[in-house]
ZAMARGU-4260 file (C-alpha; in steps of 0.2 Angstrom, whole numbers, plus 5000, padded with zeros to 4 digits):
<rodrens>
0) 5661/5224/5392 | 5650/5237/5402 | 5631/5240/5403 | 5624/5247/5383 | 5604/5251/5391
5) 5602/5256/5410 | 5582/5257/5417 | 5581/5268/5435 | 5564/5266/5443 | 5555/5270/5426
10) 5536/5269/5428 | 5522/5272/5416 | 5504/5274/5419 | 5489/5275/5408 | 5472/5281/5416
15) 5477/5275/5435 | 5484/5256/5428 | 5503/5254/5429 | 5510/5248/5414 | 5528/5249/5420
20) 5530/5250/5440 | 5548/5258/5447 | 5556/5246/5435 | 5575/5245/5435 | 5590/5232/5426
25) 5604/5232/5415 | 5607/5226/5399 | 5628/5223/5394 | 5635/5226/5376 | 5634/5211/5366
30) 5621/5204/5374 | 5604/5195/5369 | 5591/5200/5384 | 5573/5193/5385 | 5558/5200/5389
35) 5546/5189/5396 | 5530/5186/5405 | 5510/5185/5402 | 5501/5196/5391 | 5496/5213/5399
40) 5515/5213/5411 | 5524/5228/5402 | 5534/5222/5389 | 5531/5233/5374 | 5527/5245/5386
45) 5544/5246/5391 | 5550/5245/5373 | 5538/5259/5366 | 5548/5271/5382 | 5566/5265/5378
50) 5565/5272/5361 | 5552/5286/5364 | 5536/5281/5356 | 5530/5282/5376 | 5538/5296/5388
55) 5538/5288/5409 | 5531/5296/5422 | 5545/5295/5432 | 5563/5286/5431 | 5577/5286/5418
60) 5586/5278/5407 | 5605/5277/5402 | 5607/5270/5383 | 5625/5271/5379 | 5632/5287/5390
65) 5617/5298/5387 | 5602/5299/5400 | 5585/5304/5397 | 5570/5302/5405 | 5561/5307/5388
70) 5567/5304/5370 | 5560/5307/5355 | 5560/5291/5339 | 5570/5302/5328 | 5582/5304/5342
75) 5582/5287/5348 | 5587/5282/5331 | 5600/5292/5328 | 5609/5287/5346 | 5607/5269/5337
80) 5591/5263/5344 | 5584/5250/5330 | 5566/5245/5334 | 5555/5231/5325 | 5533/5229/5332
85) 5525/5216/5336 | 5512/5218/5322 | 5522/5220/5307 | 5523/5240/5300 | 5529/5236/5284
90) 5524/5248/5268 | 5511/5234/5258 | 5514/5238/5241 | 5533/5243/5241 | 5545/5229/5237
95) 5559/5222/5249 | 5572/5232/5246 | 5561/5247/5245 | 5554/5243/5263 | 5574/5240/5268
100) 5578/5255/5262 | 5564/5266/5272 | 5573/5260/5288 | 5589/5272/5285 | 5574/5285/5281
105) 5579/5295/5298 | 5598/5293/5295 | 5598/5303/5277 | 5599/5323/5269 | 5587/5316/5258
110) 5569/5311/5261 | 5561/5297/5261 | 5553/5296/5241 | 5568/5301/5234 | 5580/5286/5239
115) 5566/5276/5237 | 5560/5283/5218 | 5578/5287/5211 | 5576/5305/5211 | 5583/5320/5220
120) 5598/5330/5227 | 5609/5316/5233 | 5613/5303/5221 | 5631/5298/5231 | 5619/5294/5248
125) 5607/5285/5235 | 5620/5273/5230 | 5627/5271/5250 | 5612/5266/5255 | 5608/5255/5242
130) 5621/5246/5246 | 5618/5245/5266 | 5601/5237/5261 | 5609/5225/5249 | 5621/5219/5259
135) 5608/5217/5273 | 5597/5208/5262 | 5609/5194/5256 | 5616/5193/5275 | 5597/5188/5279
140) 5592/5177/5265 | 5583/5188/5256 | 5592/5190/5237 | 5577/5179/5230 | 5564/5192/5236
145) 5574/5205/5234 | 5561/5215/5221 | 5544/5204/5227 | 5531/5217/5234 | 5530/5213/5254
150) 5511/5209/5251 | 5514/5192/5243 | 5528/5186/5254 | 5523/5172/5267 | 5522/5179/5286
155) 5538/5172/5291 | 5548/5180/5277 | 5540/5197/5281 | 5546/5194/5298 | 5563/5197/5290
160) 5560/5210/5281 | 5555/5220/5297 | 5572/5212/5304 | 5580/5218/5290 | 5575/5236/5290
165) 5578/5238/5309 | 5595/5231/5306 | 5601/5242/5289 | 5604/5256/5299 | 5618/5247/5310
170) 5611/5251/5325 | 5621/5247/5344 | 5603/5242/5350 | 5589/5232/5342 | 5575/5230/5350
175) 5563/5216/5344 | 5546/5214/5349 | 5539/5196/5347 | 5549/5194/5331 | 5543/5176/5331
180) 5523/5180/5335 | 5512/5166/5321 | 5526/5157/5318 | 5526/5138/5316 | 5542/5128/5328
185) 5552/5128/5313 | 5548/5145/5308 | 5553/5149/5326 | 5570/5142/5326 | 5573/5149/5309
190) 5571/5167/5315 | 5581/5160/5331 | 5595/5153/5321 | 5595/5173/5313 | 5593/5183/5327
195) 5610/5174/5336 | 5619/5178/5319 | 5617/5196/5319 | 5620/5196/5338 | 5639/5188/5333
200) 5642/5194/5315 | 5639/5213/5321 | 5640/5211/5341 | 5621/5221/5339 | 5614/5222/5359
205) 5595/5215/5356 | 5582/5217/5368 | 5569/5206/5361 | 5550/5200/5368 | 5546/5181/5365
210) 5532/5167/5372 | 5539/5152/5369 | 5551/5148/5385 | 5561/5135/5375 | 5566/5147/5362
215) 5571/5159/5376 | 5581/5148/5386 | 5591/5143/5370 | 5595/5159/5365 | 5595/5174/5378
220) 5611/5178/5388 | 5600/5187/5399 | 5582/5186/5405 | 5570/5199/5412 | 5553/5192/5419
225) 5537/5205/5419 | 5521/5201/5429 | 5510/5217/5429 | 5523/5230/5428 | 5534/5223/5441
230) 5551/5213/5437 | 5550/5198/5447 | 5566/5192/5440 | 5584/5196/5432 | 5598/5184/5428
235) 5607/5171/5416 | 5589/5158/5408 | 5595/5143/5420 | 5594/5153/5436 | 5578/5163/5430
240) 5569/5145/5422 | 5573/5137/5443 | 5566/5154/5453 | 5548/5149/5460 | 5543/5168/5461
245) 5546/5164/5440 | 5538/5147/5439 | 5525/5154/5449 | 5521/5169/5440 | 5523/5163/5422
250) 5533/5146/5419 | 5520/5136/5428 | 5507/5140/5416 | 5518/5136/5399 | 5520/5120/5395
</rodrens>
């Protein structure tokens, strides 16, 4: 299969710092690719401008036949852009399914409250997507929580949830930004073990940042190494875990 994501020379700047400097690779369809590197090198950065919550300086990118240099969220996700943050964005007081269901918000006639509270013009799209986020929910393990309010969930099972409502909206690219962060090693290879299911059950492309280089190595097809901006790296884990620009720049300091 051909590329899904293309980056040309994209660069990004905030106050004078490069964040992102004439950074280019490819991702294919089908593919897991990792992100890594040390704190401050780029990597939501660069997610935040694949899916528009940032606009480059300079450069392009090619998702799936249509280029842009700027693109706006709503956009993003209606090309099939799925995107979960680092920091959990989930709404508190809403149960699971509730918060499922708010991840097909940009996809529907109706808005927002009315899938979410019953009410309103479209009762047919109601039902559809009540069914998207069930399914969604039993395909990540989450039937038992189904109606808990996110609040009172454990960390790792809120994890999910973001997964889950990134993921209801089918989309060809998911975009995963440290979807393991406070996560204990079990925990870890959990969310591991999920992630490479949705990769084979739906083929979904995920772009995702993570840490741990064990984790890494054992799930990426691909791997992309940030240090300030710059890609220092590009290729299958076993080349990238041997380059000493890599072992240098990050691996070194891991273990």
């Amino acid at each position: 299969m051909g590329e899904i994501l293309e980056l040309h020379d994209v660069s990004l700047s905030f106050k004078g710092v490069k964040a992102l400097n004439a950074l280019s690779f490819k991702v294919r369809k089908g593919e897991i690719c990792a992100l890594i590197g040390p704190n401050g090198a780029g990597k939501s950065s660069l997610l935040n401008v694949i899916n528009g919550v940032y606009r480059a300086q300079s450069g392009d990118v090619l998702f799936d036949g249509t280029r842009f240099e700027s693109i706006h969220p709503r956009k993003a996700a209606h090309l099939g852009i799925g995107r979960t943050f680092q920091h959990n964005a989930l709404f508190r007081r809403l149960s699971v399914q509730e918060n499922v269901l708010a991840g097909l918000a940009r996809h529907g006639r109706t808005v927002f409250l009315e899938n979410i509270f019953r009410f309103g013009r479209d009762t047919e799209e109601r039902h559809s997507f009540e069914a998207r986020a069930r399914r969604i929910i039993a395909f990540l393990g989450l039937e038992a929580h189904r109606d808990t309010i996110v609040s009172t969930l454990p960390y790792g099972i809120q994890k999910r949830v973001d997964l889950a409502r990134a993921l209801v909206a089918d989309p060809k690219l998911l975009l995963l930004d440290e979807p393991m962060a406070g996560m204990n090693q079990e925990e870890k290879q959990e969310m591991s073990r999920v992630i490479a299911e949705v990769n084979r059950t739906f083929g979904t492309t995920v772009v995702l940042i993570e840490h741990d280089v064990g984790i890494v190595m054992g799930l990426a097809h691909h791997v992309v190494v940030l240090d300030y901006g710059r890609k220092v790296a590009d290729g299958a884990p076993e080349d990238v875990r041997n380059d000493p620009e890599v072992i240098a720049a990050y691996l070194g300091t891991v273990h």
